[in-house]
N, C-alpha and C positions, 0 to 999 in steps of 0.2 A: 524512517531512520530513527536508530536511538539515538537520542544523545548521551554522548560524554558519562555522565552519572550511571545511565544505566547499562551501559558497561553493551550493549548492543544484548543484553541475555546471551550471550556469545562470547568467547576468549575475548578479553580486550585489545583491540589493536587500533592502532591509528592509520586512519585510510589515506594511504598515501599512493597516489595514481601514478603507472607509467603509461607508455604508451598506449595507443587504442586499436581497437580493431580494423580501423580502414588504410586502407592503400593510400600512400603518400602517390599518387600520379593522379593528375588533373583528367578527368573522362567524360564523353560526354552523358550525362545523367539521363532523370524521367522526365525532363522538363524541356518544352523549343526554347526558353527565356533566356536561359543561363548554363554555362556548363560549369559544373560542379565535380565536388568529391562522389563517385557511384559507389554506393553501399551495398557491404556485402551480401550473393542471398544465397544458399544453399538448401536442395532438398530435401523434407522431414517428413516422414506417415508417407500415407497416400489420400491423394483428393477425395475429400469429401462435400455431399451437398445439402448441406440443411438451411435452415431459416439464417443463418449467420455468415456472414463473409470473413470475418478472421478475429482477430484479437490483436491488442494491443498490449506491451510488456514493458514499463517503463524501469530503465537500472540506473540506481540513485546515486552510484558514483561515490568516488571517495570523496570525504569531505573536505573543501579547501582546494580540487582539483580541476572544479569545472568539468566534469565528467559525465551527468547524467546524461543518457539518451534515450529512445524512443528507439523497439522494434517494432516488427509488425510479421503476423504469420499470416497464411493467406489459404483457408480451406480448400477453396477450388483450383490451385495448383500446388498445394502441398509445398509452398516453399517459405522458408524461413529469413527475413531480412533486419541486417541489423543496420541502426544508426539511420533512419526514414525521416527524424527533424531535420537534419544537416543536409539532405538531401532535397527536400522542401525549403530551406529556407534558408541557403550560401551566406545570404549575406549579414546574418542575425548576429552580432559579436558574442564572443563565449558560449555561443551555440543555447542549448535549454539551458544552462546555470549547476549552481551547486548544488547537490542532491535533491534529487527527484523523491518527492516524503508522500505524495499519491497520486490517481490518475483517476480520474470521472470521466463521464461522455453525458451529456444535460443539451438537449434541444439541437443536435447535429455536431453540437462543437464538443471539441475534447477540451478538459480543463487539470492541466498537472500544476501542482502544488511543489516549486521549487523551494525550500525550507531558507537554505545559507544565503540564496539570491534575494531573498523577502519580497515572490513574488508568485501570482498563480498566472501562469501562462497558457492564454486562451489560442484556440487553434482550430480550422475548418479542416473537415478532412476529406477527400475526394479523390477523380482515380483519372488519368488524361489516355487517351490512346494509346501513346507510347510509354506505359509504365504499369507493369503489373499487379501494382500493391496500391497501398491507399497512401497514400498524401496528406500528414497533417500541417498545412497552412496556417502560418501563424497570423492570428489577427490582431493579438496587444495582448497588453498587462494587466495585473490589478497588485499593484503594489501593497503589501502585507508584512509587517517584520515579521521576522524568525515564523512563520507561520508555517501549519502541521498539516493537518487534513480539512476536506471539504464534502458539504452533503446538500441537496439542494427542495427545492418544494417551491413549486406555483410562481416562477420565473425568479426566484433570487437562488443563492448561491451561499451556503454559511460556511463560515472558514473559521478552524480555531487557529490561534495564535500565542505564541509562547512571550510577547510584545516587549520582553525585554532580551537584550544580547547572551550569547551563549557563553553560559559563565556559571563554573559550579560554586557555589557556596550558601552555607548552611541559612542565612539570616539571608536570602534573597527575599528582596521584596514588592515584587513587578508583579503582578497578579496579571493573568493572562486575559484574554476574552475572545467572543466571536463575531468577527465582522460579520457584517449581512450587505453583499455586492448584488446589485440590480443585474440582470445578465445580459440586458438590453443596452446597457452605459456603459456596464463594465465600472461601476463605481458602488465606490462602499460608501451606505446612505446612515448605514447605522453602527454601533459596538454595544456590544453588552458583556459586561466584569463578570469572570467565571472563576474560578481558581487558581491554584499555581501550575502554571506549564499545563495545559487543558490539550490532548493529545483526539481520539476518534471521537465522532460524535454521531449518534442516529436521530431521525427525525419519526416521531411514532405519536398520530392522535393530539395534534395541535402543539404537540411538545418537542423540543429539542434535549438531548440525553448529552450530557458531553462529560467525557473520562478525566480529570483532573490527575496527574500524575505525581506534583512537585517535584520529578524525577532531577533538579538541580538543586535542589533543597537537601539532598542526600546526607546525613540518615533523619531528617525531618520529614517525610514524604506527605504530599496529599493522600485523601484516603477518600474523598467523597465524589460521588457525580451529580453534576450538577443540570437541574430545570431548569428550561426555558419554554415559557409562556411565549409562541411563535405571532400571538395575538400582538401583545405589549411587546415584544420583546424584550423581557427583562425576567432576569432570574428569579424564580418561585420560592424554590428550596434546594436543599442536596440532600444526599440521600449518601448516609455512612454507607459502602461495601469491603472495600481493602488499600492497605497501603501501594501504590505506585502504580496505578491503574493509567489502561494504553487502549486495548479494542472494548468496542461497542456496536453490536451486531443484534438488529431487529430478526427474528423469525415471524411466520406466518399465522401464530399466536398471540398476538400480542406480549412478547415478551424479549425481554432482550439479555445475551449474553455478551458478560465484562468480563475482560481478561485483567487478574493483577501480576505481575513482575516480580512481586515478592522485594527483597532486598538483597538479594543474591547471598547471604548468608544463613542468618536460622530461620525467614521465612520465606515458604516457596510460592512460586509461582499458583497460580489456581485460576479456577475459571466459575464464574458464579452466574446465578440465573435472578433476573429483577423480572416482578409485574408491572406492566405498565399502568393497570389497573387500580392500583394502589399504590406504587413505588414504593416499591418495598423489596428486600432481598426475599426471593423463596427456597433457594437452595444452592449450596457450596458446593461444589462438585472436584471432590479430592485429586485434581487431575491436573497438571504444567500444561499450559496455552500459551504459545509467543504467537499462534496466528490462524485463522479459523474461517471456512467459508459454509454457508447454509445454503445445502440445495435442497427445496423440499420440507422434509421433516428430519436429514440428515446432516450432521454439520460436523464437517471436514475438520480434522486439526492437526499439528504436526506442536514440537517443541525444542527449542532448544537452550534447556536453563543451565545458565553459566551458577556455578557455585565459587565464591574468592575463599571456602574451606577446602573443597577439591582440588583449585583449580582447574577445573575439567569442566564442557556441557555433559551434560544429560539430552542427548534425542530419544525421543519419542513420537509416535502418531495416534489415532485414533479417531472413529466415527462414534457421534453419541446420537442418540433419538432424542429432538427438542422435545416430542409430548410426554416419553416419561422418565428425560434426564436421565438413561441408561445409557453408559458405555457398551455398544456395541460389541466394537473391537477393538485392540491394541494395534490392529496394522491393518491399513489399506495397500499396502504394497506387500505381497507376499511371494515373487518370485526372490529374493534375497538380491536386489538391484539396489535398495535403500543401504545397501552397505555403502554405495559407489558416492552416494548424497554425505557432503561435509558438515554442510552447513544448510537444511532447508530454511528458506528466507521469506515464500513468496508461495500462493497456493490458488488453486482457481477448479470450478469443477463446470464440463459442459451440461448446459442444463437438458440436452437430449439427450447427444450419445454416452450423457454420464462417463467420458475420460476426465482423469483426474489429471492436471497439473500441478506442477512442482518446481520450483526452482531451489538453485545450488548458490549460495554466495561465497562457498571455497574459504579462501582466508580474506576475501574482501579487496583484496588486491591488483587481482589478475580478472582475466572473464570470468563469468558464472558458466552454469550451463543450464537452459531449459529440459525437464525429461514429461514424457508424456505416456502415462499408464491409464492402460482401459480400465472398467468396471468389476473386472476382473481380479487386479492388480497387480497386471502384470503386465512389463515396461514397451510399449512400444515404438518407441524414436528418442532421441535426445538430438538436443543442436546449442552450439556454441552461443552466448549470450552476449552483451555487455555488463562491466566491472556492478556486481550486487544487483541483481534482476531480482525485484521486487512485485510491483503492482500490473494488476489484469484487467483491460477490459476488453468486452467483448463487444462485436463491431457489425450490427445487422444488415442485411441486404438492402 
């Protein structure tokens, strides 16, 4: 989720939910326990069988609405369901919470980062007789204010957090930080002070990377990323890259790529390359990133930067080669179906059969919709989503 300041790199609109996708009639569900609201599933693709059983697609809902939820797609019968928490877990009040801001899978359990709810909710997931998808079971909390994303290592859990209340203005002064949640307790044993609004973070060679955004500081913004010594746990250094900085994505080099947001007016978006080995910036890469996946030595991107001199986004895509920082190409989708895409929000790539995923956040509103194009690129399925379908994980055998 962006917040507020940063305008979502998208038209600004205020997420206001209406209704949702499930059936107002009481049915009986996947469960003997309880009978519940049954969520919708409908068929997508055709069955496939590799090393993975499905994916997960968490939609973060509009803010203020209580609306995130949990799909789930399901390789080996090709069917696409939406709302799989509510169906798990009747009795949870307010269902997952307010925006869904990411989704991990660490040690069997899923762990989604509800941002507005100030909490990451942990969840077993599994599959009963009578139910043909997976099941994620809720097993508790771990309460976190305003908190962003999460990355994990050697049985804990680090979570940034933005640790003061959602509130723009220029002289905020809440410096953000990263709990460190035992996964065994479900308790945060430690924090360590990182910057303003501290948004993705990767874990790379004993060290934790984490994007410092200031993004409510707005036009003061952060510009640094900030080390953490995973030893001590306490910050090292930071490391100057750009103002309003959001993803942080380790490749299989040791090196990681930062996405900056720019300030939506005279500077853009970009996407830059740090050494781990030095930390240091090694290269700018003159190119808008709102969100990026690395499969390989390939890394997926899509864009979509909001200008308040246009008025208008800019979309864009492209694949770069991490080893020598080349833009491949301007489009992984080349049947002309990315016209049909509003708003891409949400990206994911299988790491076999190399289909590319993509999701649609529309105007933020209404449903999204998931589309799914081969290696190809060229489209082959889409299926209706829940309100801002963001975050993917994939779900092994």
């Amino acid at each position: 989720m962006y917040n507020m300041a940063h305008a979502k790199q998208t038209k600004p609109l205020l997420r206001r939910g209406w209704g949702g996708l499930l059936l107002a009639l009481l049915l009986p569900a996947c469960r003997e326990e309880a009978e519940i609201f049954r969520p919708e599933t409908e068929p997508a693709g055709t069955p496939e069988h590799t090393g993975y059983a499905g994916f997960f697609l968490l939609n973060e809902g509009n803010m203020g609405s209580n609306k995130a939820t949990l799909d789930y797609y399901d390789y080996a019968t090709a069917r696409y369901t939406r709302n799989v928490y509510a169906a798990a877990n009747p009795t949870v009040p307010k269902e997952l919470g307010d925006v869904g801001n990411d989704l991990k899978l660490y040690g069997g359990r899923l762990y989604a980062v509800v941002n507005c709810s100030n909490k990451v909710e942990v969840m077993r997931i599994g599959r009963t007789d009578t139910c043909a998808y997976l099941l994620p079971r809720r097993i508790g909390q771990v309460d976190i204010p305003n908190c962003r994303y999460i990355a994990f290592h050697e049985g804990y859990a680090y979570v940034t957090s933005y640790a003061g209340p959602v509130q723009i203005n220029p002289e905020y002064k809440q410096t953000g930080y990263v709990a460190k949640v035992d996964t065994a307790t479900l308790e945060v044993v430690a924090t360590c002070l990182v910057g303003f609004q501290p948004d993705e973070l990767a874990i790379v060679n004993g060290k934790i990377y984490v994007a410092n955004s200031g993004g409510y500081m707005v036009p003061n913004y952060e510009n640094t990323l900030s080390v953490i010594d995973l030893v001590t746990f306490t910050e090292v250094k930071r490391i100057p890259v750009a103002i309003n900085l959001h993803r942080v994505r380790a490749d299989r080099h040791g090196q990681l790529w930062v996405t900056s947001r720019g300030d939506y007016y005279t500077v853009p978006s970009r996407l830059y390359c740090v050494d781990t080995r030095n930390d240091a910036v090694t290269d700018t890469l003159d190119i808008p990133c709102s969100n990026l996946w690395i499969d390989g030595d390939s890394l997926y991107l899509y864009s979509t930067e909001w200008s308040y001199v246009e008025m208008d986004n800019t979309v864009s895509y492209g694949i770069i080669d991490v080893r020598t920082r080349q833009l491949l190409t301007d489009r992984f989708i080349i049947d002309g179906t990315d016209e049909d895409i509003k708003i891409p929000y949400g990206i994911m790539v299988h790491p076999l059969t190399k289909d590319i995923y993509v999701t649609d956040a529309k105007n933020y509103v209404t449903p999204g919709t998931l589309y799914c194009f081969g290696p190809d690129g060229r489209q082959k399925w889409h299926v209706s989503t829940g309100d801002i379908p963001a975050h993917f994980v994939l779900v092994g055998r």
